[in-house]
VEXMARZA-52252 format. One record per residue: residue number from 1; residue in one letter; y, z, x of N, C-alpha, C in turn. Coordinates in nm, 3 decimals. Last residue first. Layout:
NUM  A  Y  Z  X  Y  Z  X  Y  Z  X
...
***
This chain:
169  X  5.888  -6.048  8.333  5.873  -5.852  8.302  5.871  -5.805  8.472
168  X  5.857  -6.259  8.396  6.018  -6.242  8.365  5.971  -6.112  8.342
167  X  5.602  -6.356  8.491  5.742  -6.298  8.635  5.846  -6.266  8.575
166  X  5.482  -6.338  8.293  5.437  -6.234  8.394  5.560  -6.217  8.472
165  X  5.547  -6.589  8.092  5.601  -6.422  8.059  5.584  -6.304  8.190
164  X  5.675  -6.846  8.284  5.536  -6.764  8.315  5.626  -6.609  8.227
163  X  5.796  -7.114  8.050  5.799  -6.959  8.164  5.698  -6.932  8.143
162  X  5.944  -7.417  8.041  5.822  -7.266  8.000  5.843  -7.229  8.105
161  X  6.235  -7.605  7.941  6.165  -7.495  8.029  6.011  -7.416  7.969
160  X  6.242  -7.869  7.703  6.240  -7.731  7.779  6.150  -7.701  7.797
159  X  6.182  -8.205  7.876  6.164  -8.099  7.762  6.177  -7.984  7.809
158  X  6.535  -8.358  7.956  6.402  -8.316  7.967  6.283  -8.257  7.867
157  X  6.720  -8.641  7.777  6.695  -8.449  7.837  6.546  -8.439  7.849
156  X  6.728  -8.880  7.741  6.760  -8.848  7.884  6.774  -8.718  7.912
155  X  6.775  -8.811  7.425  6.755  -8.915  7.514  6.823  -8.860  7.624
154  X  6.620  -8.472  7.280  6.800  -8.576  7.278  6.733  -8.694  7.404
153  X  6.391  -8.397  7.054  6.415  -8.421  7.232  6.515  -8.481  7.212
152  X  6.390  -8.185  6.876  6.394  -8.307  6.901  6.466  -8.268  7.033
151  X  6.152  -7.911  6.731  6.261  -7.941  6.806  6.268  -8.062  6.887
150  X  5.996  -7.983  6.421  5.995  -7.956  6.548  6.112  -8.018  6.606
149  X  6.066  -7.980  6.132  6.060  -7.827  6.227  6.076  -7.832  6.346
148  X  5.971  -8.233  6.050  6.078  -8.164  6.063  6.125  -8.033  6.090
147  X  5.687  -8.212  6.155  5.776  -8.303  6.223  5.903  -8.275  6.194
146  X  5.603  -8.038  5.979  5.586  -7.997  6.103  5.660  -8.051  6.173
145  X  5.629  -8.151  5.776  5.704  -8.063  5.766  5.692  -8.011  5.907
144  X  5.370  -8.347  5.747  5.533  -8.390  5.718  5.631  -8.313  5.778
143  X  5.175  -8.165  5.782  5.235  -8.246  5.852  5.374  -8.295  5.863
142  X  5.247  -8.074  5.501  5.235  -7.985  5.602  5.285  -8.057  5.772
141  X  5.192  -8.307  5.363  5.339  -8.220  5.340  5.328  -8.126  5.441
140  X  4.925  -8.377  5.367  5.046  -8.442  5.443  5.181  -8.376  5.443
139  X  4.787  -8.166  5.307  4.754  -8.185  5.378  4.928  -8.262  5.472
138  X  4.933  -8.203  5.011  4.937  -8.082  5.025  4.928  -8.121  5.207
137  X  4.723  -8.412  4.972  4.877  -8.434  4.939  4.947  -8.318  5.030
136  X  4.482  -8.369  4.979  4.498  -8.461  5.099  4.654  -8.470  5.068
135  X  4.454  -8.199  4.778  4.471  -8.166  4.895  4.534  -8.214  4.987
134  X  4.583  -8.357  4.564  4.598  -8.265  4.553  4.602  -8.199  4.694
133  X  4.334  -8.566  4.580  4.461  -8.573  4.648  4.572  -8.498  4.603
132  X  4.108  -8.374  4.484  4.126  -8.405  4.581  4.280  -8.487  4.697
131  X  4.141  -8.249  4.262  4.189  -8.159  4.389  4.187  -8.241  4.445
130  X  4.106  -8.447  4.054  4.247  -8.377  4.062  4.272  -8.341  4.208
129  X  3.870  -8.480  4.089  3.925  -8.628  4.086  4.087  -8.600  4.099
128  X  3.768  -8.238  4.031  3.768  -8.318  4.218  3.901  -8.454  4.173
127  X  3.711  -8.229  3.774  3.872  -8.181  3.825  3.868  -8.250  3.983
126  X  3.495  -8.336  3.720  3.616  -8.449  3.724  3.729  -8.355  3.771
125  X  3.347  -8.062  3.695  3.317  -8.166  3.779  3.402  -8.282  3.783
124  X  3.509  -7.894  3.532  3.496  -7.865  3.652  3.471  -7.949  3.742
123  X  3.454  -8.035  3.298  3.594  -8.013  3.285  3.582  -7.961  3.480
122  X  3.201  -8.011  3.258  3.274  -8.174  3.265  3.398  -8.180  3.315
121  X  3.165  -7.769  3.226  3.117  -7.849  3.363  3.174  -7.942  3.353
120  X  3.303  -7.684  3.000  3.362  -7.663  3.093  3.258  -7.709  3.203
119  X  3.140  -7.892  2.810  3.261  -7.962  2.821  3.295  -7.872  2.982
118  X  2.863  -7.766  2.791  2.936  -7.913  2.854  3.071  -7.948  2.902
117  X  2.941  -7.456  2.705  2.894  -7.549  2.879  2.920  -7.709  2.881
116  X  3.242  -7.468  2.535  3.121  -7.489  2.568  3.083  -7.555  2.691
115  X  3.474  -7.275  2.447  3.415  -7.310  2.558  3.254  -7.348  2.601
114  X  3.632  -7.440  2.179  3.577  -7.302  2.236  3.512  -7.374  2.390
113  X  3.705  -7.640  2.006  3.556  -7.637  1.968  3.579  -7.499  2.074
112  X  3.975  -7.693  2.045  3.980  -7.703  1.936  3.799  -7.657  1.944
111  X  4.001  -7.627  2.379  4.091  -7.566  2.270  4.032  -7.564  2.138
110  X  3.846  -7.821  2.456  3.792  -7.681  2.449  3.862  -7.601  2.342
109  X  3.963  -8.068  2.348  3.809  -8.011  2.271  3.799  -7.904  2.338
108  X  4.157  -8.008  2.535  4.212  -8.056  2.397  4.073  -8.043  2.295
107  X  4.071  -8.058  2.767  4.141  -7.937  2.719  4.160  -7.952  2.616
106  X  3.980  -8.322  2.800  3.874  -8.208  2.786  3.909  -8.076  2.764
105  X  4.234  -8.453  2.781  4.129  -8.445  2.650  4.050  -8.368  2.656
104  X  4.327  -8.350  3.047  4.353  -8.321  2.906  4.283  -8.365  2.831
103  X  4.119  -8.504  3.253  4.083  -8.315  3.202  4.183  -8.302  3.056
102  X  4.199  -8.772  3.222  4.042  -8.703  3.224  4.069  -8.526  3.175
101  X  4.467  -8.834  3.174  4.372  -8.913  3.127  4.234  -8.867  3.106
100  X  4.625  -8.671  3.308  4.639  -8.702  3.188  4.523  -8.754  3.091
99  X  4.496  -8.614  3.548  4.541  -8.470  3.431  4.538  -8.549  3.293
98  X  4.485  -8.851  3.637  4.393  -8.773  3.621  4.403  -8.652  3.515
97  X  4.781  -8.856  3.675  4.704  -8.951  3.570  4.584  -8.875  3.570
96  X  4.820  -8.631  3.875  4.894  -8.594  3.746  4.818  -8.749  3.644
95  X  4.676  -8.733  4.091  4.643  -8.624  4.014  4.716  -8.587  3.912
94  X  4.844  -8.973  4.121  4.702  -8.987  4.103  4.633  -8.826  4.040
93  X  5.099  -8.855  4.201  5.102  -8.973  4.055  4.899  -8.995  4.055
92  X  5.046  -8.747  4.443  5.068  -8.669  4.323  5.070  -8.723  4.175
91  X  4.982  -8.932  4.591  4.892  -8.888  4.587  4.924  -8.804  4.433
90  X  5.240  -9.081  4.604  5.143  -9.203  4.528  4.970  -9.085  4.491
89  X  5.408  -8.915  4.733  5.412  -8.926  4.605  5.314  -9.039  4.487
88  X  5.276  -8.959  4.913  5.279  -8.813  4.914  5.316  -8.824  4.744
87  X  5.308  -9.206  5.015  5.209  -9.225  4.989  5.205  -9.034  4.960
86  X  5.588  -9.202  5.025  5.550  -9.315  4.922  5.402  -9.273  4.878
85  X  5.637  -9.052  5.234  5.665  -8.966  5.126  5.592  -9.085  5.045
84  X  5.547  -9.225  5.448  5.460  -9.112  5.440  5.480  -9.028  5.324
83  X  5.698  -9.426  5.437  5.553  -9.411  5.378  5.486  -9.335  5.376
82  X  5.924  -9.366  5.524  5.929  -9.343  5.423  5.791  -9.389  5.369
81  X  5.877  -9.128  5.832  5.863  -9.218  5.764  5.877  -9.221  5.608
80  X  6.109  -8.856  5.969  5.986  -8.895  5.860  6.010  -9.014  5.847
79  X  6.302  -8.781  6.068  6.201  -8.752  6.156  6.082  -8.810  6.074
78  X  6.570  -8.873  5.899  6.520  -8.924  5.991  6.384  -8.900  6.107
77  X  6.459  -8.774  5.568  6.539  -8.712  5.692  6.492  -8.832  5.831
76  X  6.577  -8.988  5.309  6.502  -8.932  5.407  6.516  -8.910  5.538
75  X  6.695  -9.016  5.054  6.720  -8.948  5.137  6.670  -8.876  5.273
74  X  6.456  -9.134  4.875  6.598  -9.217  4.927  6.667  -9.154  5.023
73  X  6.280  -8.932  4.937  6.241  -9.101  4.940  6.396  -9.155  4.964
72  X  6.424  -8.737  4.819  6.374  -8.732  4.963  6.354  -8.871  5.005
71  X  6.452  -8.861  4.536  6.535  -8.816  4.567  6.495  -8.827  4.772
70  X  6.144  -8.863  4.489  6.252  -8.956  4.483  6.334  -8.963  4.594
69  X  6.075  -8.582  4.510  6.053  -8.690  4.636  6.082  -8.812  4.620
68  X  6.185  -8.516  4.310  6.272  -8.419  4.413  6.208  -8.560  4.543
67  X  6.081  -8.561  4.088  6.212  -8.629  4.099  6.219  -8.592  4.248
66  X  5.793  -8.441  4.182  5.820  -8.578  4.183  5.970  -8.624  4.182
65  X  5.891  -8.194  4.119  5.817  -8.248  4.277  5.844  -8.385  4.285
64  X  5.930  -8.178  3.873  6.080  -8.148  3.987  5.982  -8.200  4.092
63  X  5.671  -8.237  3.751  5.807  -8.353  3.731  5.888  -8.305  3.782
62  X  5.564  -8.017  3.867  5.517  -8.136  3.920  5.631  -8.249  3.868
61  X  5.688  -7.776  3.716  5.689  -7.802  3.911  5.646  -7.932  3.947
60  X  5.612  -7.839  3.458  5.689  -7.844  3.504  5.736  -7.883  3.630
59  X  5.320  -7.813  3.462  5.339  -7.920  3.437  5.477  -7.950  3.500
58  X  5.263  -7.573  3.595  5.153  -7.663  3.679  5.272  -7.838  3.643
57  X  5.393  -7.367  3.421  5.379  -7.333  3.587  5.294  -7.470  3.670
56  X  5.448  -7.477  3.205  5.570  -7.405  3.293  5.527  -7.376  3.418
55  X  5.178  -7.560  3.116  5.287  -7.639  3.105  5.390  -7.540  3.190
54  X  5.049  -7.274  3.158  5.021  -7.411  3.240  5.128  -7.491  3.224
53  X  5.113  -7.173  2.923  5.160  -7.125  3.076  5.141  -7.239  3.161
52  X  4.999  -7.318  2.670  5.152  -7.285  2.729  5.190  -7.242  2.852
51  X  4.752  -7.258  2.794  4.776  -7.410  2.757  4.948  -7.359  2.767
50  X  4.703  -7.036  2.741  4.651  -7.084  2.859  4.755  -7.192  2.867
49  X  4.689  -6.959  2.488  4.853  -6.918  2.534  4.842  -6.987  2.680
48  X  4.505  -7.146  2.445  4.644  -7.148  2.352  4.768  -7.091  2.399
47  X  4.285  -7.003  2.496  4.333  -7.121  2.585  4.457  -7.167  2.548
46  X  4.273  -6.793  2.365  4.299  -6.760  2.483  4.384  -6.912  2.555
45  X  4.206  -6.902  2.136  4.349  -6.857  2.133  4.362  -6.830  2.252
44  X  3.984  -7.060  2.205  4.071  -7.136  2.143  4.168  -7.068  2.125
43  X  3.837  -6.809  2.262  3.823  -6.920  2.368  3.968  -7.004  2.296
42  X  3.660  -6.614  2.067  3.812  -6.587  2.101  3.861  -6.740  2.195
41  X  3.471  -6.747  2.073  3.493  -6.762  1.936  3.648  -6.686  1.984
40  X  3.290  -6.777  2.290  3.343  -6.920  2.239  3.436  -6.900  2.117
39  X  3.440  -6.548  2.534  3.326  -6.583  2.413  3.332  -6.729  2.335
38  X  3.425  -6.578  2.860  3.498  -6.556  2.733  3.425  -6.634  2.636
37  X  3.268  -6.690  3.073  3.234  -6.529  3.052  3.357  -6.498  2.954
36  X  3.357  -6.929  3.118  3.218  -6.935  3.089  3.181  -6.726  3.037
35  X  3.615  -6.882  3.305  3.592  -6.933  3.145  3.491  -6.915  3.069
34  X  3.601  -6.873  3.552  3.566  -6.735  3.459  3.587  -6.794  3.360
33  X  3.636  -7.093  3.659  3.493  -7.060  3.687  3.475  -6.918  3.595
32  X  3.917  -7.105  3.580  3.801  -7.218  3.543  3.713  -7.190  3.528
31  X  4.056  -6.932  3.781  4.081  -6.916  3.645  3.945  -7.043  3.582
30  X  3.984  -7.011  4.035  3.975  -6.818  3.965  3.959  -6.898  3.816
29  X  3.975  -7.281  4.075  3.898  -7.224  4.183  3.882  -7.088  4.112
28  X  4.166  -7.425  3.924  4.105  -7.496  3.999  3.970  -7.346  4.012
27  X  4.430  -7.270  3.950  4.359  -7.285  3.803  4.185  -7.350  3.816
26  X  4.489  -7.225  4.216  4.410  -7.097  4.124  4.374  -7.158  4.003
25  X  4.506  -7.491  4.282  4.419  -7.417  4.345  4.310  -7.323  4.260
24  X  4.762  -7.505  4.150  4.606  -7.589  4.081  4.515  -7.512  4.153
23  X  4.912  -7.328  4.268  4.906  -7.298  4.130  4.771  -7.417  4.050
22  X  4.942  -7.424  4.545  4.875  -7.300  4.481  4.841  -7.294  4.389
21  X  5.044  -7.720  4.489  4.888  -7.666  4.499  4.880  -7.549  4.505
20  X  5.320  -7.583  4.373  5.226  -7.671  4.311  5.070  -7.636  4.296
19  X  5.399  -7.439  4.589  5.349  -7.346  4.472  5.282  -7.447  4.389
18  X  5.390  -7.661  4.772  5.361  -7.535  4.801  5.280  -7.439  4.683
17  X  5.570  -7.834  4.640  5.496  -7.839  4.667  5.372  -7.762  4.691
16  X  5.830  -7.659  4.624  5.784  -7.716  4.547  5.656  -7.717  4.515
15  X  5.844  -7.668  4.939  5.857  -7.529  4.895  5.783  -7.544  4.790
14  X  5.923  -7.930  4.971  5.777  -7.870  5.081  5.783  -7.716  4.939
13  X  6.168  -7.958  4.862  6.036  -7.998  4.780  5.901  -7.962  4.904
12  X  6.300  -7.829  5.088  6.233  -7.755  4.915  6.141  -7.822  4.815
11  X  6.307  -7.933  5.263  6.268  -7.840  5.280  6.214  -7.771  5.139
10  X  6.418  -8.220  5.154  6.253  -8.219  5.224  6.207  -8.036  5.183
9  X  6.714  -8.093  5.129  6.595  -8.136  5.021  6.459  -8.112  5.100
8  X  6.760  -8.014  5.422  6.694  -7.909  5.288  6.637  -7.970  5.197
7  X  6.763  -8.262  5.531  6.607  -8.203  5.579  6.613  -8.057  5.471
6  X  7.012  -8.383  5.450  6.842  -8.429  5.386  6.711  -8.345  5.452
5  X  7.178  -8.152  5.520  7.140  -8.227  5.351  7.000  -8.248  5.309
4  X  7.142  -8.266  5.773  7.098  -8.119  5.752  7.058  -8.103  5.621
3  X  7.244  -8.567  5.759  7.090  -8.492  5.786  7.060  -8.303  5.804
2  X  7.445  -8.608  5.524  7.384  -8.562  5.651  7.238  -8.532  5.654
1  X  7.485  -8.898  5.315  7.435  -8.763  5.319  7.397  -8.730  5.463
***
């Protein structure tokens, strides 16, 4: 595979990525903290159609993120280390077990009991255990992506020219 090949993959699982953490962000940060102001007794159908959107917008994008940094992992553009995707995809396998293991069950009693204060603080205070390499994931893909953006020096060329903008007007 060329390397133009492999820096679009990269380029789209950055893209991937992207809407990933947006999309925990907002579930994370808008949609969570207004739970507490829906009644406990509508709460279990709201979260019902909740619960279906999430799967297409949080669950989905994260099993193409992951095949896709496979895929990058074996195909990796030469400006990247492959530990830097190992550990991009070791961050996303830690917030998707977290999903699995801590906040789905706590979705699974809001759904079935409504929104009670315990559960949505419980459900707010272990989500960190989500955002956080969530961020620090997000954090490296940026990086990541910076290195494939930036313009490579060829051996034995200088770096280009700067100009003063004052003397070329």
């Amino acid at each position: 595979m060329n390397e133009t090949t492999r820096r679009f993959l990269f380029v789209l699982l950055f893209a991937v990525v992207c809407f990933q953490t947006g999309a925990h962000i907002s579930q994370a940060f808008v949609n969570y903290p207004a739970w507490e102001f829906i009644s406990a007794e509508s709460f279990p159908a709201y979260h019902r159609v909740m619960t279906s959107g999430a799967l297409r917008v949080l669950l989905l994008p994260r099993v193409i993120e992951l095949a896709l940094a496979v895929v990058v992992l074996w195909f990796c553009p030469r400006v990247l280390k492959r530990w830097m995707l190992v550990l991009a995809i070791a961050l996303a396998l830690w917030a998707f077990l977290s999903t699995v293991f801590i906040q789905l069950p706590i979705h699974r009693q809001l759904g079935a009991l409504g929104n009670q204060p315990q559960l949505l603080f419980q459900l707010r205070a272990t989500d960190w255990l989500r955002q956080i390499p969530e961020l620090l994931r997000a954090a490296l893909y940026i990086w990541m992506m910076s290195l494939v953006v930036r313009p490579q020096i060829k051996a034995g060329v200088t770096e280009p020219e700067t100009y003063d903008y004052k003397e070329i007007a």
